[in-house]
VOSE-946546 format. One record per residue (C-alpha): x, y, z; residue in one letter. Coordinates in Angstrom, 3 decimals, always signed. Layout:
BEGIN
+----------+----------+----------+------+
!        x !        y !        z ! rest !
+----------+----------+----------+------+
!        X !        Y !        Z !    A !
...
+----------+----------+----------+------+
//
This chain:
BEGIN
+----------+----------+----------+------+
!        x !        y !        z ! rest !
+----------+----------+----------+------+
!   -9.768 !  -33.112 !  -43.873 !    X !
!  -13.524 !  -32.960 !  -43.031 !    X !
!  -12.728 !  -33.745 !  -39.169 !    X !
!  -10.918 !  -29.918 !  -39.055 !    X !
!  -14.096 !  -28.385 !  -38.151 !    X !
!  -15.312 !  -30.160 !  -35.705 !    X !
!  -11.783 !  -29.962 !  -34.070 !    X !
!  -11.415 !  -26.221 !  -34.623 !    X !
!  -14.553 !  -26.556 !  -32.661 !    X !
!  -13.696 !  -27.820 !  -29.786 !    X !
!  -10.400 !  -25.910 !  -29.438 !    X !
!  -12.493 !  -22.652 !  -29.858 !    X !
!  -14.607 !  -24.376 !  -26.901 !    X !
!  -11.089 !  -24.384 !  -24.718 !    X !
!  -10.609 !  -20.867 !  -25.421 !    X !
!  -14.002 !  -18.933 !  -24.839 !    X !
!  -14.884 !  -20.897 !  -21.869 !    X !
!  -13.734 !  -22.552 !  -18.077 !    X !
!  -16.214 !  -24.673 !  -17.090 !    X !
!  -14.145 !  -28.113 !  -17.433 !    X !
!  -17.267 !  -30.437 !  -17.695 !    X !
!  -19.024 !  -29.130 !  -20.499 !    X !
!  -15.508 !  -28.462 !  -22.552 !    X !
!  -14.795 !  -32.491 !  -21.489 !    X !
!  -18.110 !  -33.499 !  -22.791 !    X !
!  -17.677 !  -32.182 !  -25.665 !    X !
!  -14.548 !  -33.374 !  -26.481 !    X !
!  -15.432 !  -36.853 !  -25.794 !    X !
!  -18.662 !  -36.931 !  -27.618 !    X !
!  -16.928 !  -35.253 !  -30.746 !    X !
!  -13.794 !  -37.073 !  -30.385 !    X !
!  -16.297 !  -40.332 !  -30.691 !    X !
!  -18.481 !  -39.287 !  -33.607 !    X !
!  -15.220 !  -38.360 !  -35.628 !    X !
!  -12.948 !  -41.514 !  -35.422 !    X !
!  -16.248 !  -43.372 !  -35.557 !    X !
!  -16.110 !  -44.580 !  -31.925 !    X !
!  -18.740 !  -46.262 !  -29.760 !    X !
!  -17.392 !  -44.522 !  -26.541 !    X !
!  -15.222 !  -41.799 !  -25.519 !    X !
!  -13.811 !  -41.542 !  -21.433 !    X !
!  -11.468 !  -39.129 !  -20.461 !    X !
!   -9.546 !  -39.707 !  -17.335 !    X !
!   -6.694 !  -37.648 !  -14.974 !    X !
!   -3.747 !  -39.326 !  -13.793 !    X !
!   -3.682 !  -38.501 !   -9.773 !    X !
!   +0.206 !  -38.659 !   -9.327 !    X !
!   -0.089 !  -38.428 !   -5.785 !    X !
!   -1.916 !  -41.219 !   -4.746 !    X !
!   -1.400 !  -42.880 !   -8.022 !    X !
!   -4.943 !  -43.425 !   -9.430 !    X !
!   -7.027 !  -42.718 !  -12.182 !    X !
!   -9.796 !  -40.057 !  -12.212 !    X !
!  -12.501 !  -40.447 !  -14.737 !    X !
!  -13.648 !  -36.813 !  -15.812 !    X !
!  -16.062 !  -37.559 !  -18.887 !    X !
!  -17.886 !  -40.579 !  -20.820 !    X !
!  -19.391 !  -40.677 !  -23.338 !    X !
!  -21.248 !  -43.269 !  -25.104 !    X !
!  -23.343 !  -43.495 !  -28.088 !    X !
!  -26.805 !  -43.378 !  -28.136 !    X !
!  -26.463 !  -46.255 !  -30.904 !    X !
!  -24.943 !  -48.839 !  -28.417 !    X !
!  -27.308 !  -51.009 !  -26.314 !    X !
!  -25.879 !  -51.320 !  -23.113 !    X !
!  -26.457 !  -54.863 !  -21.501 !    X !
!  -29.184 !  -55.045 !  -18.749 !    X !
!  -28.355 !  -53.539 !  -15.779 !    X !
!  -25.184 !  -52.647 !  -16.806 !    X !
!  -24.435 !  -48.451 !  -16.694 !    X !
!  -20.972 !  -47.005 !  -17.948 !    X !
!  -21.516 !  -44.079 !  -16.158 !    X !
!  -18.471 !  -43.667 !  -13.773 !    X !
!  -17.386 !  -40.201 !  -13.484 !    X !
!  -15.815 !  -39.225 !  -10.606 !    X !
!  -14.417 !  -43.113 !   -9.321 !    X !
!  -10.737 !  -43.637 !   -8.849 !    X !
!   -9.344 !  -46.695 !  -10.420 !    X !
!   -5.675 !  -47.912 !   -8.588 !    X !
!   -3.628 !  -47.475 !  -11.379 !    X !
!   -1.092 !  -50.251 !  -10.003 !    X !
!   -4.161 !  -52.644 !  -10.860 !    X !
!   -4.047 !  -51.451 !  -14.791 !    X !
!   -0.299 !  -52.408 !  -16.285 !    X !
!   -1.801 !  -51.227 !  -19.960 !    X !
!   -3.175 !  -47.847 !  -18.711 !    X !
!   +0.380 !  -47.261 !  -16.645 !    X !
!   +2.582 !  -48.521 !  -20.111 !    X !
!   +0.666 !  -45.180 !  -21.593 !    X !
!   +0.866 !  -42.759 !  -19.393 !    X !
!   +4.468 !  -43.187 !  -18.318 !    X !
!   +6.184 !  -44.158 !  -21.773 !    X !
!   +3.815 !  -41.505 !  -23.422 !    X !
!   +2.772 !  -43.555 !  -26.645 !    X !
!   -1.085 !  -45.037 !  -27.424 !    X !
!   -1.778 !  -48.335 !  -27.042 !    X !
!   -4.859 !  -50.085 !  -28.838 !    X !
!   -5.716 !  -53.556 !  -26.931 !    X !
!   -8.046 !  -55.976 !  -28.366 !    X !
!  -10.261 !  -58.761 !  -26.194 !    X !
!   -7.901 !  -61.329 !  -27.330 !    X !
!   -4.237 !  -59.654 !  -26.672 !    X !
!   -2.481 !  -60.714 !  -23.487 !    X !
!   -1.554 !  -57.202 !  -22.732 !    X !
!   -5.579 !  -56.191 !  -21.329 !    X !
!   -5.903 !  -55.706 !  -18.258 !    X !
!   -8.879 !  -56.469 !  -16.386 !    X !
!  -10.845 !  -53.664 !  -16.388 !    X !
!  -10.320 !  -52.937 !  -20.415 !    X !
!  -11.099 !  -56.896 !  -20.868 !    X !
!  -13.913 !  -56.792 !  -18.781 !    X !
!  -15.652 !  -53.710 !  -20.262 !    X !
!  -14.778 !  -55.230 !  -23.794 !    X !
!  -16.520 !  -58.488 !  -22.645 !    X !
!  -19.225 !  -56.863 !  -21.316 !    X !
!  -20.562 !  -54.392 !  -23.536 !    X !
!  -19.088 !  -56.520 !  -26.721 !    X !
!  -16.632 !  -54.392 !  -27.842 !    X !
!  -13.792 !  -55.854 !  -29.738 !    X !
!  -11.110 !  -52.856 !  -29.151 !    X !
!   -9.973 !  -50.154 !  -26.948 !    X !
!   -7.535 !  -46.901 !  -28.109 !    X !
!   -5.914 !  -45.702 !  -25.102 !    X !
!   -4.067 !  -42.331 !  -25.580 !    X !
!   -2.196 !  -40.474 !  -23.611 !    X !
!   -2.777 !  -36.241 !  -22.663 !    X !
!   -0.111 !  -34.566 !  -23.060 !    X !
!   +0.558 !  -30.993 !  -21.767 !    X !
!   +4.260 !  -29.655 !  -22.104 !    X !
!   +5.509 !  -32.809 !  -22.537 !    X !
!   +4.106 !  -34.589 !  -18.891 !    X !
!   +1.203 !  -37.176 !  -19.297 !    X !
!   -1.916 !  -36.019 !  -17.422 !    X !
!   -4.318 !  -38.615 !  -17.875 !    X !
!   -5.534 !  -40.282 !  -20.714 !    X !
!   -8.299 !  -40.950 !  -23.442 !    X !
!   -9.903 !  -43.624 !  -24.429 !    X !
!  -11.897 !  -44.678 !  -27.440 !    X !
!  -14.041 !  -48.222 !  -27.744 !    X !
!  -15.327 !  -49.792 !  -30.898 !    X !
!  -17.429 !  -52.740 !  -31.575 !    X !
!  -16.762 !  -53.643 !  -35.017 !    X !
!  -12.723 !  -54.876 !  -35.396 !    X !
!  -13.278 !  -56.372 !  -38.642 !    X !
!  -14.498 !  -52.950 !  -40.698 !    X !
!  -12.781 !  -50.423 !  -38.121 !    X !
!   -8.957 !  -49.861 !  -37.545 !    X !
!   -7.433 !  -47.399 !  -35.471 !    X !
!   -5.199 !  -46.052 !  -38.686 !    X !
!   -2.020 !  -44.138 !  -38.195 !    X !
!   -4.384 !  -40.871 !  -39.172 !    X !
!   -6.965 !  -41.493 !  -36.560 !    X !
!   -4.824 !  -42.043 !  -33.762 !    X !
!   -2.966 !  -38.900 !  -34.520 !    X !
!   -5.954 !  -37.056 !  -34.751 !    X !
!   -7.287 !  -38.632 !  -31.109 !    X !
!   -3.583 !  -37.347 !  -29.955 !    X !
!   -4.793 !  -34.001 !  -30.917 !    X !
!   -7.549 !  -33.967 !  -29.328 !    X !
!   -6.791 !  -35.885 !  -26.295 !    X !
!   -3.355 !  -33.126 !  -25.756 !    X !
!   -6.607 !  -30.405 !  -26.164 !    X !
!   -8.084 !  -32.113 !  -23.168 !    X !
!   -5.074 !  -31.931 !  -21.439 !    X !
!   -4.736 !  -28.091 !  -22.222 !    X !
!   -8.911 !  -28.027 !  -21.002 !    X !
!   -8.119 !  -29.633 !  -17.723 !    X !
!   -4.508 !  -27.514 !  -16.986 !    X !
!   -6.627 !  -24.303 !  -17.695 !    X !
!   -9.460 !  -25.109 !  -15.367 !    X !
!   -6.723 !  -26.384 !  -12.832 !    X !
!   -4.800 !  -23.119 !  -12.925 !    X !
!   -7.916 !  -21.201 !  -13.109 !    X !
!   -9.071 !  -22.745 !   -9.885 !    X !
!   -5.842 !  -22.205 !   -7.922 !    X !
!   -5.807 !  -18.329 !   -9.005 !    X !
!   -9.041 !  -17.835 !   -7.837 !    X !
!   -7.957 !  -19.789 !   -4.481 !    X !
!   -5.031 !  -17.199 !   -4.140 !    X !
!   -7.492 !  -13.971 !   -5.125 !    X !
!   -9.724 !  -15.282 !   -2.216 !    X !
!   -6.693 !  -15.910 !   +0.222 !    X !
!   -5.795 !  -12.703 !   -0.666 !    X !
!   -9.458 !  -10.785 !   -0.034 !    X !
!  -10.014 !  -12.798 !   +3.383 !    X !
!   -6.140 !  -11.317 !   +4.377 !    X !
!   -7.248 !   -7.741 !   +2.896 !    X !
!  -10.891 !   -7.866 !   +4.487 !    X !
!   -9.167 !   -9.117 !   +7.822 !    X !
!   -6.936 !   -6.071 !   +7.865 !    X !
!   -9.867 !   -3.726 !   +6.703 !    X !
!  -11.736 !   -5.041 !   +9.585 !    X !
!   -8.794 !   -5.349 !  +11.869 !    X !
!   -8.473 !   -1.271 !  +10.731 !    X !
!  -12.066 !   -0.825 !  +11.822 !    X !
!  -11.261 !   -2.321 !  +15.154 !    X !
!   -8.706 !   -0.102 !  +15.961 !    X !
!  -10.767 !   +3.000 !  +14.271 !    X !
!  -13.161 !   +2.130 !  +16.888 !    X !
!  -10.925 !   +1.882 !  +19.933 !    X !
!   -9.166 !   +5.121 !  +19.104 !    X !
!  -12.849 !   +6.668 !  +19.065 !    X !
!  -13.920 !   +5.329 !  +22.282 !    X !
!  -10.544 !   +6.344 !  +23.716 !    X !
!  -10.925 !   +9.725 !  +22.135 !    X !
!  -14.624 !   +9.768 !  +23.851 !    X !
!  -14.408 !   +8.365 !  +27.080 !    X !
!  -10.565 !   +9.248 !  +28.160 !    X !
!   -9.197 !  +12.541 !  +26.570 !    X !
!  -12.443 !  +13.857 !  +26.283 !    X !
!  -13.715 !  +13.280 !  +29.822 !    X !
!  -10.259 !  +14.789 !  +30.924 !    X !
!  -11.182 !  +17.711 !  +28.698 !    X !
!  -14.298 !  +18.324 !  +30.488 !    X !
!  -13.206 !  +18.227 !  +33.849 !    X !
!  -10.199 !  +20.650 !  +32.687 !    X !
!  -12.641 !  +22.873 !  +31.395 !    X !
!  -14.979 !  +22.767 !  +34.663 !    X !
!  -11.357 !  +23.685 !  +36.502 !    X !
!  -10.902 !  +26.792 !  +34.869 !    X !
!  -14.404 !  +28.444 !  +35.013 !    X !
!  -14.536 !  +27.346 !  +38.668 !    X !
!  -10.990 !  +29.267 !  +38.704 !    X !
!  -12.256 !  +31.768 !  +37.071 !    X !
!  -15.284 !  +32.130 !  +39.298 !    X !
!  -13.499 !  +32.132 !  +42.494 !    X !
!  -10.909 !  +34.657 !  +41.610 !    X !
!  -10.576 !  +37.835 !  +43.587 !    X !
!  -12.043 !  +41.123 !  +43.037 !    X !
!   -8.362 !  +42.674 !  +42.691 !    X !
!   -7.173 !  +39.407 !  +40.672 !    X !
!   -4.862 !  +40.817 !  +37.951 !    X !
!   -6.302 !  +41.278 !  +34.743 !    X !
!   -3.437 !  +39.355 !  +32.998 !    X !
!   -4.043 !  +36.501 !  +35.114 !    X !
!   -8.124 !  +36.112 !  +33.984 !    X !
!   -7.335 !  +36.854 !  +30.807 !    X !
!   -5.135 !  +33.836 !  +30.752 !    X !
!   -7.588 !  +31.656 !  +32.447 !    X !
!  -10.645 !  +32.835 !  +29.810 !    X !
!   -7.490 !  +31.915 !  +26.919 !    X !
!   -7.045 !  +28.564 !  +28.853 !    X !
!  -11.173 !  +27.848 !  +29.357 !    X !
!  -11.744 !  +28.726 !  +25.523 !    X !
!   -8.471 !  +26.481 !  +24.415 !    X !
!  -10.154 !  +23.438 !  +26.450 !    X !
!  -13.830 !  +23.917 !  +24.957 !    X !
!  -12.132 !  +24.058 !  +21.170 !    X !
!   -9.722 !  +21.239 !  +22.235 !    X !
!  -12.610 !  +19.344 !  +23.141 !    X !
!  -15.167 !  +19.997 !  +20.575 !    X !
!  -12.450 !  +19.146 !  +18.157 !    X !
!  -11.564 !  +15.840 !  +20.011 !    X !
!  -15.064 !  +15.131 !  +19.702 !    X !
!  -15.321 !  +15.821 !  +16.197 !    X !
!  -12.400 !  +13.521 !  +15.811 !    X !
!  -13.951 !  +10.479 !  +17.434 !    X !
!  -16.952 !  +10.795 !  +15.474 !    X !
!  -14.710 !  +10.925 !  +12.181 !    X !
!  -12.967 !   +7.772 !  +13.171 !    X !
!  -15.813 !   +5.468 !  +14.157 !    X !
!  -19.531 !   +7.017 !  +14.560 !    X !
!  -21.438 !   +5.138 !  +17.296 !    X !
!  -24.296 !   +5.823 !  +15.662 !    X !
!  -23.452 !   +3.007 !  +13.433 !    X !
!  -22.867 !   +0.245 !  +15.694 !    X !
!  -26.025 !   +1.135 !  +17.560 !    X !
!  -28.418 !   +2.902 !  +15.032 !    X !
!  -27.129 !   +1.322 !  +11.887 !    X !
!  -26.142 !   +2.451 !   +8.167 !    X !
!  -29.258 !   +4.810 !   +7.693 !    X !
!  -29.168 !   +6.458 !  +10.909 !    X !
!  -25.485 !   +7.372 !  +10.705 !    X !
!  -25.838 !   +8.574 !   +7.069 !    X !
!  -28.661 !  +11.031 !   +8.225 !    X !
!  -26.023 !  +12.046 !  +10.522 !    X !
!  -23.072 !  +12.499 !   +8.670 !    X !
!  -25.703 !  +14.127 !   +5.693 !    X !
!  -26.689 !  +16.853 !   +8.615 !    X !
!  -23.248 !  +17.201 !   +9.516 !    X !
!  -22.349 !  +17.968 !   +6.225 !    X !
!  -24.878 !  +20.436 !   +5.532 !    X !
!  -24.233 !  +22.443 !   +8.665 !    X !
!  -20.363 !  +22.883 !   +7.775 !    X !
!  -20.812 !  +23.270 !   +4.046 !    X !
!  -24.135 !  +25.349 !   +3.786 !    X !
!  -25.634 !  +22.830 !   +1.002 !    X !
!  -28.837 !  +20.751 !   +0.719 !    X !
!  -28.270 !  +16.915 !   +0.382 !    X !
!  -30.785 !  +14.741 !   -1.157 !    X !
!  -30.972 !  +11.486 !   +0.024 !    X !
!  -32.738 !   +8.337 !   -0.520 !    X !
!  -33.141 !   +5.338 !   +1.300 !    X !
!  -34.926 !   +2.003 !   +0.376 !    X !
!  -33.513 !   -1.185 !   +1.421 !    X !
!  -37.163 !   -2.812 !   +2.037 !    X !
!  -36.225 !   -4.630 !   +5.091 !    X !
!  -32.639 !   -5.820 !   +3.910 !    X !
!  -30.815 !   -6.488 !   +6.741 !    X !
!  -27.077 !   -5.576 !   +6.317 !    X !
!  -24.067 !   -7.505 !   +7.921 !    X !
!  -21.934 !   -5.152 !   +9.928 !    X !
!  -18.787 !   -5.266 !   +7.170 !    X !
!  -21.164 !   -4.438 !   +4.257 !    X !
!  -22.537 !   -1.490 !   +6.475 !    X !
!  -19.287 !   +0.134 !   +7.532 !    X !
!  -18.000 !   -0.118 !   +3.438 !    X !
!  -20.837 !   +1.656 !   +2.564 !    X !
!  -20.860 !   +4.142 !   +4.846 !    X !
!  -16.701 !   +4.514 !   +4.371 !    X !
!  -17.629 !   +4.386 !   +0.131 !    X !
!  -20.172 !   +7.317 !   +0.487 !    X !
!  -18.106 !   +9.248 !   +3.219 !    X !
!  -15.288 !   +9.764 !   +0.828 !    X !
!  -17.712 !  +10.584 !   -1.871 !    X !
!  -19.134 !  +13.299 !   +0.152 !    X !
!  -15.349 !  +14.905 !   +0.900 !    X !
!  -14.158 !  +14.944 !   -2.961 !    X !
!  -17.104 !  +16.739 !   -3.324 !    X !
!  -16.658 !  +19.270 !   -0.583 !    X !
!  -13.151 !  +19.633 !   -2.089 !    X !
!  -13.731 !  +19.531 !   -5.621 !    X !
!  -16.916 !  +19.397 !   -6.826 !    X !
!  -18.294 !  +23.230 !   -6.353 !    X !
!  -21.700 !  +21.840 !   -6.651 !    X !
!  -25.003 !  +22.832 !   -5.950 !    X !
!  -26.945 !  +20.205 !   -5.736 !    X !
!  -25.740 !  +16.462 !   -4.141 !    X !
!  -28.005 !  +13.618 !   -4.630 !    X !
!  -27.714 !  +10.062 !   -2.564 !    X !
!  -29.045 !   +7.140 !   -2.208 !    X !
!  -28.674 !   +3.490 !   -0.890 !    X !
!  -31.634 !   +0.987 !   -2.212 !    X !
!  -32.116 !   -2.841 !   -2.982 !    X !
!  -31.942 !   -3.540 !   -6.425 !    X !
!  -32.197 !   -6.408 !   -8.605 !    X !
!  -30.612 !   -8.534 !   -5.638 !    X !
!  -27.846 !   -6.237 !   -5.401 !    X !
!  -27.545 !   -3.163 !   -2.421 !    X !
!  -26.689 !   -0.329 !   -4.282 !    X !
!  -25.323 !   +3.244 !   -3.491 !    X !
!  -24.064 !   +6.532 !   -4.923 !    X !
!  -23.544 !   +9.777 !   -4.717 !    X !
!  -24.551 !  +12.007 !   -7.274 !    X !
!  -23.210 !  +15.745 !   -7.931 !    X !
!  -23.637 !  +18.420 !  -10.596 !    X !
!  -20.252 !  +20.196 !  -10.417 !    X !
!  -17.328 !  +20.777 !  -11.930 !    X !
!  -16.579 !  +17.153 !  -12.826 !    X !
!  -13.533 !  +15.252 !  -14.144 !    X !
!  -11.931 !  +13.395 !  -17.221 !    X !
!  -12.925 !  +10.375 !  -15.557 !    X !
!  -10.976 !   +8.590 !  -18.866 !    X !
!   -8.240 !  +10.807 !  -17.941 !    X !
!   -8.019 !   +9.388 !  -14.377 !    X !
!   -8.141 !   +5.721 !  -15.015 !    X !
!   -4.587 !   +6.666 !  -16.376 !    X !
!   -3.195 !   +9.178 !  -14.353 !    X !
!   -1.449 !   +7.529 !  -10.932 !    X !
!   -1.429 !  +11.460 !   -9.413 !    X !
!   -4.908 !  +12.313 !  -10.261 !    X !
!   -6.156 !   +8.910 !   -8.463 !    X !
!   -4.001 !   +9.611 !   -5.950 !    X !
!   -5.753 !  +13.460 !   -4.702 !    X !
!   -9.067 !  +11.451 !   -5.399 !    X !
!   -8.914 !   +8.767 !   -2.760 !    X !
!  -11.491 !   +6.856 !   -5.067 !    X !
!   -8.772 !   +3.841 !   -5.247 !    X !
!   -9.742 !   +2.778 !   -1.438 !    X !
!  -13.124 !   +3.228 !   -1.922 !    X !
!  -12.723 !   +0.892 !   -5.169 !    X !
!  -10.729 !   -1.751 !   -3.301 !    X !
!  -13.530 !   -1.583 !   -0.653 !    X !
!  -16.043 !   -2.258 !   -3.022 !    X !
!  -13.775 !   -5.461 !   -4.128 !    X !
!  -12.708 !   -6.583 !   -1.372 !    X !
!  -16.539 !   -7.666 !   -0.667 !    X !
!  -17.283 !   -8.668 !   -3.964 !    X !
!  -18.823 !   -5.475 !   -5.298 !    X !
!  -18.414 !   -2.596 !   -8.026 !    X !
!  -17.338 !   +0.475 !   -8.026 !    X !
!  -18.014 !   +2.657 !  -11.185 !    X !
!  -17.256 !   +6.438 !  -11.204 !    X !
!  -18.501 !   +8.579 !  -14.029 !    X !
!  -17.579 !  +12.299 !  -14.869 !    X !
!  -16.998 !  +14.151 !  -17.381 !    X !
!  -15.825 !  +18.217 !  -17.713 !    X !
!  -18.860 !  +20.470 !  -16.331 !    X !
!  -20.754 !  +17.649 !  -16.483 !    X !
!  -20.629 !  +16.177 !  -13.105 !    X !
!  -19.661 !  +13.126 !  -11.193 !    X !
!  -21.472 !   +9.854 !  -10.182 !    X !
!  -19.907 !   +7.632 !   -7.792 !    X !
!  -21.885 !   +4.396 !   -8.068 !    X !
!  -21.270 !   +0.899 !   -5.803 !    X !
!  -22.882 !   -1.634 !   -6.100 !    X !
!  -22.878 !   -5.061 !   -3.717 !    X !
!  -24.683 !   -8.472 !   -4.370 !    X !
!  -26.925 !  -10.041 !   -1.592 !    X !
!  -25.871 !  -12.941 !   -0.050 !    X !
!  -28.711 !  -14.799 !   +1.511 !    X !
+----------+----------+----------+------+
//
C-alpha cells in the first residue's frame, strides 16, 4: 500500500518523541492528505466531566474557509451530552460517517458541514487497550467522487488508535514526572530539614558544651594556681591531666561544630567557607590546594550553596583517604548558564567503570550522596578516574533566573 510510509512515519514520530502537539499535528495533517480529507481534528474524551477536548485540527490549505469563519478550536470543551453521534462512537466503539442530509447529525457536525460546505464527516473512535479515549474526525467536500471505503476507514482506525497511544504516552509521561518532582521536593525537604538540624547541633555544640568547656577549663588552672606549696604531687598531676583533657575536649568539640555546619557559610557565603575548609585542609594534610573561583557576580540561593559546599567537602575527604596525591585542583565558576564545580586530583585513581557496578566500592566512596545532591537540585554529577590516572569529580547546576 503506498499509505505504509507515511504511517510508519508517524508511528516512528510516537516513538522518538513526547511532545503531544507536534506528534498530534502530524497525525492529523497526514491522516488528511492520505484518505484524501479536507480536515483532520483530533479530540479527548474527558470522562469526568463528560466533554470533549479538541487537541489538533487540521485543515487544508486547499479549502477556502467562509468569511469570518476560523476552525481553529483547540483547547474548547464541547458537552458531549449535546452530541448523540459523537457519544454513539465513543461508547459503542465503532466509526460512524454522517452526511448533511442523515437524521443522525448532530448540530455541531451539521452545522460545520453547512458551513464550510462539506458534504461528510468520518468520526472514529481512539482506542487504547480496548477503552475509547477520544476520537478522530475526518471532513470531505466532495460525496459524489469520495467514499469512506471499508480500506480507508480501517486505515483512519490505525491511525486514530496511534493517537490514542500519542496521547496515553504523553499522559503517563506527565504524571511520572509529577511523582519524580513530588519525590525531589520530599527529598530536598529532608536534605534541608537535615541541614536544619546540622545547624542546631553546631550552634549547640558552640554556644552550650563548648562554653561549659571553657569555664571547666578556667576551673582547673585557677585550681591549679591556688594550690598549696605542699599540695601532693599526685593531686596536680591530676588537675594538669584534667586541664589538658578539657582543652582537647574542647578543641575537638569545636572542630566538630565546624564539621557539622560552618558559620562561615551562613554569614560569609560559599567562597569564604571554601577558603576555609581549603586552609583547614592544608594545615592537617600538609598539601597545597589550588583553587579557583569565578562566579562573576552570580548570586547563589542558600540550598545551591550548602550542596556545593557538601559536593566538594566529600570530594576533598576521598581524597585525603584515597587519593595519595600531590597536587588537588578546585574550582567553582559560571559557565554556559550553568554553576559548575570540581575537584581535580592526580593520584592513585579508580576503575571508575568498575564502580558504576560495584554496590561495595560506591559504598567506601560516599560519591552516591554527593550524586543524589547534585539531583535532587536538578544538576550533574560526573566522576572520572581511571588506574594512576587520577580522579575528577565534576557537578554541574543550571541557573535559574
Amino acid at each position: 500500500m503506498h499509505e505504509i510510509g507515511p504511517i510508519l512515519e508517524i508511528i516512528a514520530s510516537i516513538s522518538s518523541t513526547l511532545a503531544l502537539d507536534e506528534i498530534l499535528a502530524e497525525i492529523t495533517e497526514k491522516t488528511a492528505q492520505i484518505v484524501g480529507a479536507d480536515s483532520c481534528a483530533i479530540s479527548r474524551w474527558d470522562r469526568k466531566n463528560d466533554t470533549i477536548i479538541v487537541l489538533a485540527d487540521y485543515i487544508s490549505p486547499q479549502v477556502a474557509l467562509p468569511p469570518g469563519e476560523d476552525i481553529y478550536d483547540v483547547g474548547v470543551a464541547y458537552p458531549l451530552a449535546s452530541y448523540p453521534a459523537t457519544a454513539h462512537v465513543l461508547h459503542e466503539h465503532i466509526p460512524v460517517i454522517i452526511y448533511t442530509s442523515d437524521p443522525m447529525a448532530d448540530k455541531t457536525e451539521e452545522n460545520l458541514l453547512k458551513t464550510f460546505q462539506w458534504d461528510g464527516v468520518l468520526m472514529v473512535p481512539m482506542l487504547y487497550k480496548g477503552q475509547a479515549i477520544g476520537l478522530m474526525e475526518l471532513y470531505t467536500d466532495d460525496r459524489l467522487h469520495y467514499q469512506f471505503t471499508e480500506d480507508k476507514i480501517a486505515l483512519c482506525q490505525a491511525l486514530a488508535n496511534q493517537a490514542a497511544v500519542a496521547i496515553e504516552n504523553a499522559r503517563l509521561f506527565a504524571e511520572l514526572e509529577a511523582q519524580r518532582e513530588t519525590l525531589r521536593q520530599v527529598s530536598l525537604r529532608l536534605v534541608n530539614a537535615q541541614e536544619d538540624e546540622r545547624r542546631r547541633l553546631s550552634r549547640e555544640l558552640h554556644d552550650e558544651l563548648g562554653q561549659a568547656l571553657t569555664a571547666l577549663k578556667i576551673n582547673l588552672d585557677m585550681a591549679r594556681r591556688t594550690l598549696p606549696a605542699n599540695a601532693p604531687p599526685k593531686l596536680r598531676r591530676n588537675i594538669d591531666e584534667a586541664s589538658w583533657l578539657a582543652g582537647q575536649t574542647q578543641e575537638r568539640t569545636r572542630s566538630l561544630s565546624l564539621a557539622l555546619h560552618p558559620p562561615i557559610l551562613d554569614d560569609l557565603g560559599l567562597i569564604s567557607a571554601l577558603h576555609w575548609e581549603l586552609d583547614c585542609y592544608e594545615q592537617r594534610f600538609g598539601q597545597t590546594i589550588y583553587f579557583e573561583a569565578d562566579l562573576v557576580d552570580t548570586v547563589l540561593p542558600p540550598e545551591l550553596e550548602i550542596t556545593i559546599y557538601r559536593i566538594i567537602s566529600e570530594a576533598l575527604t576521598n581524597v585525603a583517604r584515597h587519593a595519595q596525591a600531590s597536587h588537588v585542583r578546585i574550582y567553582v565558576r559560571a559557565e554556559n548558564h550553568h554553576i559548575v564545580a570540581g575537584v581535580e586530583d592526580d593520584g592513585v585513581g579508580f576503575d571508575a567503570s568498575g564502580w558504576f557496578d560495584s554496590p561495595l566500592e560506591r559504598q567506601s566512596l560516599g560519591l552516591i550522596s554527593m550524586r543524589e545532591r547534585a539531583q535532587l537540585l536538578g544538576g550533574q554529577l560526573l566522576v572520572t578516574s581511571k588506574p594512576k590516572r587520577g580522579t575528577r569529580v565534576r557537578a554541574q547546576f543550571p541557573i535559574i533566573k
